[in-house]
Every structure is written in structure tokens, then in C-alpha cells.
N, C-alpha and C positions, 0 to 999 in steps of 0.2 A: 602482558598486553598493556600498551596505553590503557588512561583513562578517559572515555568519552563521557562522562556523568552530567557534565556541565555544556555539554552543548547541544545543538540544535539543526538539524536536518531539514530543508524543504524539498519537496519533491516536485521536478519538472517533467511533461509531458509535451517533449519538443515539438510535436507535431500541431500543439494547440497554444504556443505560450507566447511567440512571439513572432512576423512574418515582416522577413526585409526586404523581400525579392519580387513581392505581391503575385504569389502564384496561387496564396490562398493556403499553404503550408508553415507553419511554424520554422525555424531555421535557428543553427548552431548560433549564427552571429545577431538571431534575436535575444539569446539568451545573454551573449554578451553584452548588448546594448542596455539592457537591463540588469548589468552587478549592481548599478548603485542603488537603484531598489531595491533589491535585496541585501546591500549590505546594511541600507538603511535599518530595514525590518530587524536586521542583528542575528542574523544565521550563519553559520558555521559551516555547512557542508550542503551538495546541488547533488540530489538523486537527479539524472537524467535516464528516462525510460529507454528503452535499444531506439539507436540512430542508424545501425548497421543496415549494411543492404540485406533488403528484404523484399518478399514480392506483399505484404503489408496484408496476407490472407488474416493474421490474427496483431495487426495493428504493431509489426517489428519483431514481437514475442517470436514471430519463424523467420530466423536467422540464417542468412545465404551467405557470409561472410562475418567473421569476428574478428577481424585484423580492420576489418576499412569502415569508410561514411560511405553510406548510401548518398549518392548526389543528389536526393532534393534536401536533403538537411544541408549540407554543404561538402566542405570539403576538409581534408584532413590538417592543412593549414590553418582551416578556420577551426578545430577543433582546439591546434593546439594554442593557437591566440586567448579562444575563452579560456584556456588554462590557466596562462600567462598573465591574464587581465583578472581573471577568480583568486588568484595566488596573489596578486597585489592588494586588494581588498578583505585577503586575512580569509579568503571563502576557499574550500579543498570539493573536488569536484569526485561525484562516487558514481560509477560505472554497472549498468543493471546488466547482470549477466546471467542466460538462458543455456543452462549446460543440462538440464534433462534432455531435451531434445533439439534436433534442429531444423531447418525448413526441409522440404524431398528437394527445393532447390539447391543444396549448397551440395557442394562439388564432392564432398563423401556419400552422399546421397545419390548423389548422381554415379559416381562409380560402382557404389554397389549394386546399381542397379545393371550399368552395363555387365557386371557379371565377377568383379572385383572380389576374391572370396578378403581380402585384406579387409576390404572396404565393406564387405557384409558383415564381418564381426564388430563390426564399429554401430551397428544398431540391434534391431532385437527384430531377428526373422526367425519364423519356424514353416518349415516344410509341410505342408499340406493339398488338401484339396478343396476348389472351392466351395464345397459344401459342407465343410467341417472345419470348422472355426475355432483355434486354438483354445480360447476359454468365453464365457458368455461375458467379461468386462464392460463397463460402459462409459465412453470416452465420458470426460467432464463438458465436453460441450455438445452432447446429444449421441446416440447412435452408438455403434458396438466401436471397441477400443483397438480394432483388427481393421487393415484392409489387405488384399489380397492382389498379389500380381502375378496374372495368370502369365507372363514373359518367362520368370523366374519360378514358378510354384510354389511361390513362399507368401505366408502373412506375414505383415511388419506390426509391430504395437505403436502407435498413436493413442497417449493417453489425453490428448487433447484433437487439435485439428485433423483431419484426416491428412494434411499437408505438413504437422508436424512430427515428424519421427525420432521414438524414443531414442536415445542412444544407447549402449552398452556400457554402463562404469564396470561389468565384471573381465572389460577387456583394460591389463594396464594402457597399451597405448592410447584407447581414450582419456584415459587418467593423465596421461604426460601431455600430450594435445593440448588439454582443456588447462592445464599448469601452468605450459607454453603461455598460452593466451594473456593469462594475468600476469605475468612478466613483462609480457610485450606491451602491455598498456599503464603498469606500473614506471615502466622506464620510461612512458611518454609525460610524468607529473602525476596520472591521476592517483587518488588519495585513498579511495574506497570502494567499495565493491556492497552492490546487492544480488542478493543471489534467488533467481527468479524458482518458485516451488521447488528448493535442494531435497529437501525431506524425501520428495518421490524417485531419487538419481538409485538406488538398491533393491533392485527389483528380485524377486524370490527365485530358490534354487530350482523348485518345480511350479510351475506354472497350470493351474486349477481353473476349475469353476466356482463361482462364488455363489453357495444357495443360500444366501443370509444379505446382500448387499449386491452393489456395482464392482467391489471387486479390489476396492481401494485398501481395505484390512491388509490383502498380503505383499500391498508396494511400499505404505505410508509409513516412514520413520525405519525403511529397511532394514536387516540385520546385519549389512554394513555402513549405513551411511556416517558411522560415528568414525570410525576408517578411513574412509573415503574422502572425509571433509577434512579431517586431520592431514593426511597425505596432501589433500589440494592445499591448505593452506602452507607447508613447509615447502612443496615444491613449488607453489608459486612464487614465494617470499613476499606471503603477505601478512604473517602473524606482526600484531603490535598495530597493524592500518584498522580503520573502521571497518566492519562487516556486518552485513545484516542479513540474515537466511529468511524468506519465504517460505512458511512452515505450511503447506496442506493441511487440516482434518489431525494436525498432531496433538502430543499431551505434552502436559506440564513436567512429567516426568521426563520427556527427551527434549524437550525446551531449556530446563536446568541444566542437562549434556552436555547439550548444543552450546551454550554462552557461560560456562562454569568458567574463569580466567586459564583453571588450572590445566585445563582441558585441550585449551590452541585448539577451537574451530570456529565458532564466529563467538561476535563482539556483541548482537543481539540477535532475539527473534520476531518476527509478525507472526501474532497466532490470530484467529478470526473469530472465535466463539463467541466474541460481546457482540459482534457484526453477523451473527444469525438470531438472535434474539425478538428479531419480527420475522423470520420463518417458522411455518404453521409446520408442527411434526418434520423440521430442519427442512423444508422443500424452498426453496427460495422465489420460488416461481407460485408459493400459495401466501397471499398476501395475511396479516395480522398485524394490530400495533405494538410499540414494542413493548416487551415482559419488561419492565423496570426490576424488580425483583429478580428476573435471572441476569440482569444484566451488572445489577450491583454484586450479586454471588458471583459472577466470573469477574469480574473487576480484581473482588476482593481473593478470590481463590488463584488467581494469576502472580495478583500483586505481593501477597502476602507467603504464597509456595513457592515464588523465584527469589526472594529475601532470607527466605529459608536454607534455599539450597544455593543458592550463593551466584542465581542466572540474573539475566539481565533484559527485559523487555523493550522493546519497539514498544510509542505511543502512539496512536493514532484514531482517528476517525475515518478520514475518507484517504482514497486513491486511486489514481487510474481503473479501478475494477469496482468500484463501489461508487452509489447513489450520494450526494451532496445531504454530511450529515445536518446541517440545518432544513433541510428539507424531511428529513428522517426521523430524525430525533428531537429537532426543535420545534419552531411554528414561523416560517414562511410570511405570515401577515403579520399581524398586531406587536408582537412579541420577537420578531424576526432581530433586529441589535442582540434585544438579554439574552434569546437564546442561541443565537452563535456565540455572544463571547463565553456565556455557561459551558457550552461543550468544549471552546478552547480550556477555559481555568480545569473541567473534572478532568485531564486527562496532562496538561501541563504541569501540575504540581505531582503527580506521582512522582514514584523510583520507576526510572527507566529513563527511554531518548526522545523528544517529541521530535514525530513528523508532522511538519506544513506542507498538504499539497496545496499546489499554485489555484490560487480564489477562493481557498478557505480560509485567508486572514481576511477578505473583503466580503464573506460573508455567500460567497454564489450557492446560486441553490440548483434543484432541478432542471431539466429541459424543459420540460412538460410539451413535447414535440407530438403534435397531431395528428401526423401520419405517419404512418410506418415507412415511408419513403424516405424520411429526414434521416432514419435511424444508420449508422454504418456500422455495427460492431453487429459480428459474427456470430456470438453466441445468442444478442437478443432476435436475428432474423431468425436465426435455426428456432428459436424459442416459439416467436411469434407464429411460426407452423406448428412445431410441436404443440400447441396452448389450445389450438382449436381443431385437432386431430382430436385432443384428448375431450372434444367438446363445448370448447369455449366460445363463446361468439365473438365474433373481431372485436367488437368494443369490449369484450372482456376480457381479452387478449392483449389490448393495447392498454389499458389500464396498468394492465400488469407491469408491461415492459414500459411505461411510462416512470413506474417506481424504481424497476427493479435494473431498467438496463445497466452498462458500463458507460454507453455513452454520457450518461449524467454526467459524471466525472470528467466528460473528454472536450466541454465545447469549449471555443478559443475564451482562452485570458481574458477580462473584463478590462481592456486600461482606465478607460475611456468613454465619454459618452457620445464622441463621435460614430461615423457609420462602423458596422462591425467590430465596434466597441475598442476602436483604433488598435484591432489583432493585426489588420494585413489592407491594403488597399485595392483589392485583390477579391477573388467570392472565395470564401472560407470553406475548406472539404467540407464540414459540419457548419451549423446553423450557429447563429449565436444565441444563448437565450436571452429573450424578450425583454428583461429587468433590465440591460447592460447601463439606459439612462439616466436608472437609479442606482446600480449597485455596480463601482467601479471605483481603480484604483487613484485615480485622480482625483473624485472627488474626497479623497477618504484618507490621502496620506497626510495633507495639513488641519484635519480635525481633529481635536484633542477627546472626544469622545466617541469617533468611530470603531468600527470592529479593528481596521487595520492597526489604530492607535494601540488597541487594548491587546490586540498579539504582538504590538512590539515591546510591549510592561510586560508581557508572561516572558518572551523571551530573555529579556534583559536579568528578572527576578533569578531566572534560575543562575544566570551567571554572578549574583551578586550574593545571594543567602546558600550558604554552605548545604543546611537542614535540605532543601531543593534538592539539590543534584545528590547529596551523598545520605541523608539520614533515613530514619527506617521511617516503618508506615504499619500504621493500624486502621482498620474500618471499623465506624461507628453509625449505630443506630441500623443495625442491619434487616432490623424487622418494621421499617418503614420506607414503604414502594416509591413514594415520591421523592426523598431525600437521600442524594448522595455523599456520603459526609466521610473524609479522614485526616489523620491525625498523624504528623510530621515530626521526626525529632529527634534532634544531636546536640549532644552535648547540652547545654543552659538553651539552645535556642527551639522553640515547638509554635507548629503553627495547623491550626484548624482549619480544612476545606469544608464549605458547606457550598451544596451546590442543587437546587430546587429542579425535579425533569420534568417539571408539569407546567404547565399552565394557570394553573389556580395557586393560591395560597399554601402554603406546606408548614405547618405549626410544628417551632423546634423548641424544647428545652434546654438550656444551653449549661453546662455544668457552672456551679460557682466561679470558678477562677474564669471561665473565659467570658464572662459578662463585663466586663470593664477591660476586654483584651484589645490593644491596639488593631484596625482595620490594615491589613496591608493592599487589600486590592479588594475592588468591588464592581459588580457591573450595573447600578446604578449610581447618580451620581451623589449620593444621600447616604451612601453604605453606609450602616451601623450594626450591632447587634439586636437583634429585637425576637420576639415573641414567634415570630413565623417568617418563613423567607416570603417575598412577592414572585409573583410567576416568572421562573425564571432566574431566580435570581442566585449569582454565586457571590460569596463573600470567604475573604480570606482574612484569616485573624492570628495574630500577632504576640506572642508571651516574649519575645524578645528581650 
């Protein structure tokens, strides 16, 4: 497999990034319009979220076509222009691909439903009645993981939307299908491939009841998927391209699997564990601040067990599915600069691939959207029922899904502090949030101290210092809650992360040799070594 160690990924979410057509939608030839922003910024490779037609029930994720562009993104011409225009500016464009299931829209769906027994084996139906429910499963986005059509006598498994249907990887012809696909899109330029929750594609030989959980033990990291992924990757021809697997609810042990070189099936993994670390008893829907303590033990237990075994990590903070980690993890007001660029530096200088999603280098934060009316993602309305079924009162309800939703992640691109934050001229599907006149990318790309400024030095760092992209890693000072600290190092070259998650002053001792150590990057502009970090404060030190 190539080496991606030295490079850098941003992640786009076309539906919010950038609108030429002013329909109030994002579009392919927004993204275009914007490579030299982003080649500015110094990234390497463009996650684009599914642009495929879709009927857009769970925002593209349900796929009614994996050959074409859905016409409000554009068209297939315009797709492969951004290629063409990505590929001149050195940028490789990677392709998010949803092969556990597909929409009941797309045309094998539809066949097996007219009665297609070809086309039934292509997802996961079991013969019943409707009072008897294959297994008591519980979809990820609410309600049992079964629907039933009384046409056919069959339940189908939807481990997500009731509109998305699992597929069958124990049929080969889905396997050559889904091969097909990344062939056909390889041979249009693109470069890489994300692979939307692969972990869950090997569903078990006997299908149970779960009296211990929702049911996910007997799907998650199945007893084929190491198989399955290998096969896809040969028959698609895509070993040696970037790849990045979507890991569910996995472990470190099938993580190592997953991205061992030696292994030919992906190039990295996204695992989630540091990203529940403010779920009460793992519920994401029971609000808590975050456990800094468990957050540095999975940091360090990820970081130092995929080192070990020779895998290779996805970095990141936020993404299309997750709340705006300076809202999250940082502080919003006072501290709102130190602490986004902090959360950029603790997770950029690891061993692994930093992802940038779009308005995390400028800092966006939350919605904080007032009514539940603003909201459009799926899984927060199902919630926002669910929340006060379970007892909550709407204002308690809405708190919730204020922190927790996906929408956070999803409102348009800040460019601007014109109207709608110059995303589209046009009314935006989603709201924009409120800051856009302060936190935007206009103001922030000719400022030598903005956040944008300071993810373009992390991004650069890694391409410039070896120790970055290729050397090992230690965590230090493991039994202090406020302070995330580790320790970089190849060959003569070592370099110290310190990086403060609190708010308040974090008192560090710093060992002899690194108290006169050169500063390489700091998110004040006074970085030194001293006695205690300032709230917030990351600093990068230098034995070079």
C-alpha cells in the first residue's frame, strides 16, 4: 500500500459547503469554485459526503443510485470538472461509499420487492408473520431494526432508517456489484474511497434475540468482514488508493486488522470512543461533561495499541454526524481562538491522518437552533419524540438535541459575513448559525493569528517534520485530568505535545531537558515553556 502518513484530508458536506445555483443547496461546482481555498489551507485529499440520488430520508446516506449525481448537486460533467480542477492543484478527491445498505428506493429494492427472488437475496428478508418479529434488534436511529411487508410476508433488516435496507454481503453477487461500483468510479479520476459503517456489512449465521443489548454484538466487526473487505478491495482495484473504513461500536483489536499494511483492506480507521466520552452510561441522548480522564485513556490506548500492531488511525474531531468540537470540548466565549486551535494541535500531531471538516479550521461552533422546527436531521426529530415519551419536557428535550443533534455539523460554510454567510443567495435548506459575522472564512484567511491561520501551520508541520507523520508516540503524565501531553520521536528528532482541556491554569513539570527546548508551534502568541499551561493552551516543543 502507498504511504499516506504525510497527508491531510478535509471533509466536505456538499449539501452545506458551497451554493451556485441559489437554490439554497450546496453543489459539485461549489466545491469547485473553492480548490483554491483549500489548496491554500494545504490539504491533500476532499472526503465528499454521497451526492448520489437519493430521496435525502437520511441526508444521501440512502442511496437510489451509485453510478450517477443526483441533479441538485449537479451533474456528472460537473463532477468530473472538480476532478480535473482538484487534480491540478495537487488535491485527490475520495468518494464516501454506503455499501451496508441501500435506499428501498434504488431499483434492487424495488425489484425485490415486486417479487424478484434474484433481487430478494440481495438484502436480508426472513419469512414471517406480522406479529413475530425476526429478532427484538434496535435500529440505531430508534424503533425495532425489522419492517415488515405484508405484500411479500417477509421482514427486511434496516439497521438504520426504516428506508434503508440492509444488503446481503453473504450473497457473492452483491460482492461483485458493490466491486463494479468502485471500478466505475476509479476509472472516472477519483483517488479514494470512505467507507460508510463497513464494520456492520457480515451479519451472523443465525439471527437471535439480544437479551444483553440492541443487538449490535452479533453484527459489529462480523465473522466475515476481514474477507469481505479484502475481496472488495482486490476486486475493485483499489488496494495502494487511500481508504478509510467507518468502524461502528468496534475494537482496537479489529481496527489493527482492518489497516495492518500487510493485510490489503483499508488504509485507516474512524473509531468513536473519544467521541462518547460526554455520554452518561454510553447514552448519547443523557447529557454529561466530558470525562477528560477517559478521554486521554482512549486517546492514549488507540494511539499507542495501533503502533503496536502495526494499524493505522483516522484523526479527528468532528463530522457530518457529530456536534462542533469547539463547542464540545472547548469554550465557545472567552477562550473560543485557544480552544479550537488546542483541539486542532491534540489530535494533528498524533500517528495517524488528520481530518478537517469544512468550518473546523475557522473555528464554527454549534447551531444552538431554538426550535425544533429549524432542525432537519432524522435521527434528532425521531429523538426529540423519543426524549419526551421517555418523560422529558420539550425544553428538556430540546437542550438535548441542541448539544447532541447532527445538524450541528451540517449548517452551511461560514465564508462570509455577508447574508447567509455568502453559502448561496438563495434560503439555505438549514439555518445558518448566528456567529457567521464573526466567525468566517474571509475574515480569517489573511490573519496571521487566526484559527484558519493556525490549521494551515499544523497542516504544513506535518509535511515538513518527518517525527509527524512517521515517528512513534508515547503518552505522558497520564494521571493528570486537565493535561493532554505526548511525546514524538524518530531518529535525533523528538518533540513534546502539551496541550491544557480546561479552562483554568493546568500546572506542568516539565522534565530537565525540555525546559530550554525550542517552541515549534504555540496557540498563544508568547508560547514559551513555563510552570503551568494558560487555559487552553497547546504548546509544541522542539529537541530538534
Amino acid at each position: 500500500m502507498a504511504n499516506f502518513h504525510d497527508k491531510v484530508v478535509y471533509q466536505i458536506y456538499p449539501k452545506s459547503f458551497c451554493d451556485t445555483n441559489g437554490d439554497g443547496l450546496g453543489d459539485l461546482p461549489g466545491v469547485t469554485a473553492r480548490l483554491d481555498y483549500l489548496k491554500d489551507l494545504g490539504v491533500d485529499y476532499l472526503w465528499l459526503t454521497p451526492f448520489f440520488p437519493s430521496p435525502q430520508r437520511d441526508n444521501g446516506y440512502d442511496v437510489a443510485d451509485y453510478r450517477a449525481i443526483d441533479p441538485r448537486f449537479g451533474t456528472m460533467e460537473d463532477l468530473e470538472t472538480l476532478i480535473r480542477e482538484a487534480d491540478k492543484r495537487g488535491i485527490g478527491l475520495m468518494l464516501d461509499m454506503v455499501f451496508n445498505h441501500t435506499s428501498t428506493a434504488h431499483p434492487w429494492f424495488q425489484k425485490a420487492l415486486a417479487g424478484d427472488r434474484k433481487y430478494q437475496d440481495y438484502y436480508i428478508f426472513k419469512d414471517g408473520s406480522p406479529d413475530k418479529i425476526p429478532t427484538n434488534w434496535v435500529s440505531k436511529f430508534g424503533g425495532p431494526a425489522w419492517e415488515y411487508l405484508p405484500a411479500l410476508g417477509k421482514w427486511y433488516l434496516h439497521l438504520f432508517d426504516v428506508t434503508q435496507a440492509d444488503l446481503n454481503w453473504e450473497n457473492p453477487e452483491v460482492r461483485a456489484e458493490l466491486a463494479g461500483i468502485l471500478r466505475f468510479w476509479k476509472d472516472k479520476g477519483i483517488k479514494g474511497f470512505r467507507f460508510d459503517v463497513v464494520n456492520l456489512i457480515s451479519k451472523p449465521e443465525v439471527y437471535e434475540d439480544d437479551h444483553q443489548g440492541d443487538g449490535r454484538r452479533f453484527y459489529t466487526d462480523g465473522r466475515n468482514v476481514h474477507r469481505y473487505l479484502q475481496e472488495l478491495v482486490a476486486a475493485g482495484g483499489i488496494d495502494g488508493m487511500i481508504t478509510v473504513g467507518e468502524m461502528s461500536s468496534t475494537s482496537l483489536e479489529n481496527c489493527i486488522g482492518y489497516t495492518d499494511p500487510d493485510r490489503h483492506e483499508l488504509t485507516m480507521t474512524f473509531s468513536f470512543h473519544h467521541l462518547k466520552v460526554d455520554y452518561r452510561n454510553g447514552d448519547k441522548w443523557t447529557l454529561m461533561p466530558a470525562d477528560h480522564m477517559a478521554l486521554k485513556n482512549l486517546f492514549a490506548q488507540w494511539q499507542e495499541g495501533m503502533q503496536a500492531g502495526h494499524g493505522w488511525n483516522a484523526l479527528f474531531w468532528c463530522n457530518h454526524d457529530q456536534p462542533r468540537a469547539v463547542s464540545r470540548f472547548g469554550d465557545e466565549g472567552r477562550y473560543w481562538k485557544e480552544s479550537a486551535k488546542m483541539l486542532g494541535t491534540a489530535t494533528h500531531l498524533m500517528r495517524g491522518t488528520p481530518y478537517i471538516f469544512q468550518g473546523e479550521e475557522i473555528g464554527m461552533t454549534n447551531c444552538h437552533f431554538r426550535s425544533i422546527d429549524q432542525y432537519r436531521d432524522v435521527e434528532s426529530l425521531n429523538y426529540y419524540q423519543i426524549l419526551q415519551q421517555q418523560g422529558k419536557s420539550s425544553a428538556e428535550a430540546m437542550e438535548i438535541i441542541q448539544q447532541r443533534s447532527r445538524d450541528n455539523g451540517r449548517t452551511p460554510m461560514q465564508w462570509d459575513g455577508t447574508t447567509h454567510a455568502g453559502f448561496t443567495t438563495g434560503t439555505p435548506w438549514i439555518g445558518v448559525v448566528d456567529n457567521y459575522p464573526a466567525i468566517n472564512a474571509a475574515a480569517q484567511v489573511d490573519d496571521p493569528d487566526s484559527v484558519y491561520s493556525y490549521y494551515k501551520k499544523l497542516v504544513a508541520l506535518r509535511k515538513q517534520h518527518r517525527v509527524i507523520s512517521e515517528g512513534q508516540i508515547e503518552f505522558l503524565y497520564k494521571d493528570d485530568p486537565d493535561l493532554l501531553a505526548y511525546r514524538r520521536w524518530d531518529g535525533d528528532s523528538q518533540l513534546l505535545v502539551l496541550c491544557n482541556l480546561t479552562g483554568h491554569e493546568a500546572p506542568v513539570q516539565l522534565p530537565a531537558q525540555w525546559q530550554d527546548a525550542g517552541v515549534l508551534l504555540g496557540n498563544y502568541p508568547d508560547a514559551a515553556p513555563a510552570a503551568a499551561l494558560r487555559p487552553y493552551e497547546a504548546l509544541v516543543l522542539s529537541l530538534d
